[in-house]
N, C-alpha and C positions, 0 to 999 in steps of 0.2 A: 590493412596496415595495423588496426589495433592486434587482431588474433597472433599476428607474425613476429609483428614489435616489439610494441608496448606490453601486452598482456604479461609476458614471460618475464620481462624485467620487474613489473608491478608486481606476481606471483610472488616474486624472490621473497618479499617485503613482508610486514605485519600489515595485516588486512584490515584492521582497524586505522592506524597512521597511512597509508595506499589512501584511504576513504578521505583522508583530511588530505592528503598531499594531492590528491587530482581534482577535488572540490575546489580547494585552492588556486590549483594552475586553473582552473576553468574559470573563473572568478577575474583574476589576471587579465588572461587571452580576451574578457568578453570587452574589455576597454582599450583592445589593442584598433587601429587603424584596418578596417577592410575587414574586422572581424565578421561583423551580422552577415555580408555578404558573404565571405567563405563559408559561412555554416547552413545557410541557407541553403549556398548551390550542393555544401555535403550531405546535409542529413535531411534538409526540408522537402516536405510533398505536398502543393498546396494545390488542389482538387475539390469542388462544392461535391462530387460524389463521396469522398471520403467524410462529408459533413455525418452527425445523429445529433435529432433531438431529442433526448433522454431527461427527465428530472424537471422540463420546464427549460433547460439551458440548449443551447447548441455549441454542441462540441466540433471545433476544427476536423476530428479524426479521433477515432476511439481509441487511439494508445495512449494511456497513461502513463505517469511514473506512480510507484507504491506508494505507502508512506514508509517512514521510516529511514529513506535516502536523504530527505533535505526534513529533518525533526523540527528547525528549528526555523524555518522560512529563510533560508539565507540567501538559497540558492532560483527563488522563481525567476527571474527572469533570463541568468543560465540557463535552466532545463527548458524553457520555451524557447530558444532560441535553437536546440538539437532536436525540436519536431515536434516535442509530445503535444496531444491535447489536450490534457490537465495534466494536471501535478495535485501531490493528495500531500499534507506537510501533515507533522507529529509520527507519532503518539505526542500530544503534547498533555500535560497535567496543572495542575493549579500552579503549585510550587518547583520552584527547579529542586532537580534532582542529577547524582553522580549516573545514577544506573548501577549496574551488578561490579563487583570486580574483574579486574581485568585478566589474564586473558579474557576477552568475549564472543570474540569475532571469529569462523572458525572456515577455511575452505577444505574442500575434500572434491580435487580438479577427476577424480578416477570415477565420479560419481556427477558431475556438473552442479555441485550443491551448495550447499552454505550451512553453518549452525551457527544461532548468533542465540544470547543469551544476553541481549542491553540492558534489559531492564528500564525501559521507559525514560532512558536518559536524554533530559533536556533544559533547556534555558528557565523552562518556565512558559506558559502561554501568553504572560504577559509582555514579555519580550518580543514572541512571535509576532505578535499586533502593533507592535510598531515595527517592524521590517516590513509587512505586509501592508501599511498604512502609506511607505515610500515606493514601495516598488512600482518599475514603467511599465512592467507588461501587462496587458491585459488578459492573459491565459486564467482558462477556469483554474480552482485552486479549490480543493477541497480541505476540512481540519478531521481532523481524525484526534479525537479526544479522549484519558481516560481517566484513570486515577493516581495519584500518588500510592508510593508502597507503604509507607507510615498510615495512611489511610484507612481504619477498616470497612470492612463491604458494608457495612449497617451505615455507613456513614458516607457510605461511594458517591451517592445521590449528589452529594453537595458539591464533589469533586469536579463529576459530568456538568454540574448545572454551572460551576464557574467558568468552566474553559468554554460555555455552550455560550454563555452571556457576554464574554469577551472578544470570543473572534466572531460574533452574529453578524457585525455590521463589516468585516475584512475576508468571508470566505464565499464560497457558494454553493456550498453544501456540504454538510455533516456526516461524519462516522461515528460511529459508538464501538469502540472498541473493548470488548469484554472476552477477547479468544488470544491473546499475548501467551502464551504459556512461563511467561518470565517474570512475571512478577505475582508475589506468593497468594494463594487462593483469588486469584483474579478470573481464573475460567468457572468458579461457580457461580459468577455471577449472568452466565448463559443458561443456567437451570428456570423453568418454565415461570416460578414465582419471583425472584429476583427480578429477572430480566423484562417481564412485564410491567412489575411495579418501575422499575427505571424507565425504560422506553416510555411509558403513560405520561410519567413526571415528565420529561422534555416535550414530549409531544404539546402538552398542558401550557409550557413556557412560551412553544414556539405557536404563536399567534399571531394574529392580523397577515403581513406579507409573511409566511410562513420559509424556512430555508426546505429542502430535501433535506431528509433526518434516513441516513442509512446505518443498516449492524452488520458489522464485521466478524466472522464465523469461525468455527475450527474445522482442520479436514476431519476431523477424527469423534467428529459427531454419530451416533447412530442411525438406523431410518425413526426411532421415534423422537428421537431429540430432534431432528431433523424436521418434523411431522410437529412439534412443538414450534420449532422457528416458525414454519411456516404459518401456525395461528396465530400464536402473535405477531408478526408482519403485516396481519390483515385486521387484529383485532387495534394494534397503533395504531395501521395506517401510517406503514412505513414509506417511501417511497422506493428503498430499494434494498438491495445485501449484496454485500461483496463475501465472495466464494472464491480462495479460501484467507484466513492465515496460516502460517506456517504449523508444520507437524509436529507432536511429540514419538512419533514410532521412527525405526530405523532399519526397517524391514526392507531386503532386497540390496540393500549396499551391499559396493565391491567394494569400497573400502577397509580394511583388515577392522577387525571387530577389537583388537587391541588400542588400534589409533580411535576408536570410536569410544570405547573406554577410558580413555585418556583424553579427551575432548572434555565427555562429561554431557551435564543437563544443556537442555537448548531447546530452540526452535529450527526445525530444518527447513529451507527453500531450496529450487530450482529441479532440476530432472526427476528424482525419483517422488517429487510432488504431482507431476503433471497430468498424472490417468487421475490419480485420488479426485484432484478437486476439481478436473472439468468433468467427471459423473456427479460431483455433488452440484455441479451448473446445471448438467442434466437434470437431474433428478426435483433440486427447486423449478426450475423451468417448468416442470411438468403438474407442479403442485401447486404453485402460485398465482393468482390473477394477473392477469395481462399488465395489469398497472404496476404493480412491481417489479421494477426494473432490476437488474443484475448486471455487475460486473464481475467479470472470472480474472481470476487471478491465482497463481501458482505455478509454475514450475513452465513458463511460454519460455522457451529458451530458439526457437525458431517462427519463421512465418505460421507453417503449419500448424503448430501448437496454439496460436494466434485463432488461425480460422476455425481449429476444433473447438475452442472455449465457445468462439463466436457461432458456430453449427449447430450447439449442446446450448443453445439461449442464452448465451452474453448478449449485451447492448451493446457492452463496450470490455476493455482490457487494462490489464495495469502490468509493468516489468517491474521488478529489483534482479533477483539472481542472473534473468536470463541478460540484463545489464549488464553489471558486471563482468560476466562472462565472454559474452558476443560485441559490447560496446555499443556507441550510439547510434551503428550503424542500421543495427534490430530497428529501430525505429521505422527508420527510410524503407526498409527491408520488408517490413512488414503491412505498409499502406501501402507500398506497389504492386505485394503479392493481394491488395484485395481490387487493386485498379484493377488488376489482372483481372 
């Protein structure tokens, strides 16, 4: 019903207002009479084989949602109620912030993809921490943390270490987000010195009951950068990496290269992500100690896609695009095809 429906009326629209106008109605419906129950028997699949213990935590079922869909923690106990088994909230940063101008939000349907250029827009972490303080569900929920844009990198440290010291005691487990491509020199802080001394520093913080501290990557790393994450991972003592965030190349679109021109700068998600960043699952899989776990993430726009991330050494999975796209149906769709 979504793909037939819904989808095509929603396309009509601005994809950024779409994003507030169905967050909304969902928000709505979740206080209506016989809701839990309708969504349950739609989207939920609840199976002890569908369980993983990853991180120290036990996850319902490895499908995630990304971050980025609910920035601001508004929405947990909606997205736990259409299946997922976490939800990962932010980028969140110290201070709120507008994010980039608008237009930002960008679909291209001839391609299954997305270019989004937010720029880190949100409430504030602080805000986050008290929505997250009230909320009824118990769903795992990870923060995904970075910096402000006013910010500079020499001074990044403090940014991570606020948002890290804020949501410690409302998350359950950590992102380190330094691969955004949107907000200005915020990918150098993936270069082998930066990002060690950063990761050290939290590592250093997160003491006694320790949280999972994972770093969030770009597809568009090399094998030696790639060969870098991988030492640092082990010389932190990370618990995990999520592979990927979104891309800066635009290579292989059907989309006319004039509308892509006219888009502009961005982050790309959904289809023409999808070989990129489950080789790069591959390929840390292959390089990493058992103990560092992986979540794949990028361009799962079906089951399939799902169980390749998962084939190529995911533990576990996270949606945005192929969301969007497929609707909340992906979920249900995707724990069945592995009951299968």
């Amino acid at each position: 019903m979504y793909k037939e429906l819904l989808r095509p009326l929603l396309f009509k629209l601005d994809p950024e207002k779409v994003h507030h106008l169905t967050t909304a109605a969902l928000k709505s419906a979740y206080h209506l009479p016989l809701a839990k129950s309708i969504s349950k028997s739609l989207f939920q699949v609840t199976d002890p084989r569908l369980e993983r213990k990853v991180f120290g935590l036990t996850f319902p079922n490895p499908v995630g949602l990304a971050a980025g869909f609910d920035k601001d923690a508004r929405m947990i106990d909606e997205f736990a109620e259409l299946g997922f088994g976490f939800i990962e909230i932010g980028t969140l940063t110290p201070k709120a912030q507008e994010g980039n101008p608008k237009p930002r939000l960008f679909r291209l349907p001839q391609d299954g993809a997305i270019i989004n250029r937010m720029g880190f827009n949100n409430e504030g972490v602080d805000k986050a921490v008290e929505r997250l303080r009230s909320r009824k569900s118990n769903v795992i929920v990870g923060g995904n943390i970075g910096k402000n844009k006013v910010t500079p990198n020499e001074q990044a440290l403090q940014d991570y270490l606020y948002c890290f010291d804020a949501l410690y005691d409302v998350v359950d487990y950590f992102v380190v987000n330094v691969s955004s491509p949107n907000t200005p020199d915020l990918r150098a802080l993936q270069e082998k010195e930066p990002l060690l001394d950063l990761l050290s520093n939290l590592q250093n913080r997160n003491q006694g009951k320790a949280k999972p501290l994972l770093l969030k990557i770009a597809p568009d790393l090399n094998q030696a950068q790639l060969d870098d994450i991988v030492e640092i991972a082990v010389q932190t003592q990370l618990s995990g990496v999520i592979a990927t965030n979104t891309t800066i190349s635009r290579a292989g679109l059907t989309t006319s290269p004039e509308r892509i021109a006219q888009i502009g700068a961005g982050g790309l998600s959904g289809k023409p992500l999808t070989h990129a960043s489950t080789e790069v699952v591959r390929y840390l899989r292959q390089q990493l100690p058992e103990e560092v776990r992986i979540i794949g993430v990028g361009g799962i726009m079906n089951p399939q896609d799902a169980l390749d991330k998962l084939s190529a050494g995911a533990d576990l999975v996270q949606l945005y695009t192929g969301f969007i796209y497929e609707g909340p149906g992906l979920i249900k769709q995707i724990n069945q095809r592995l009951l299968k």
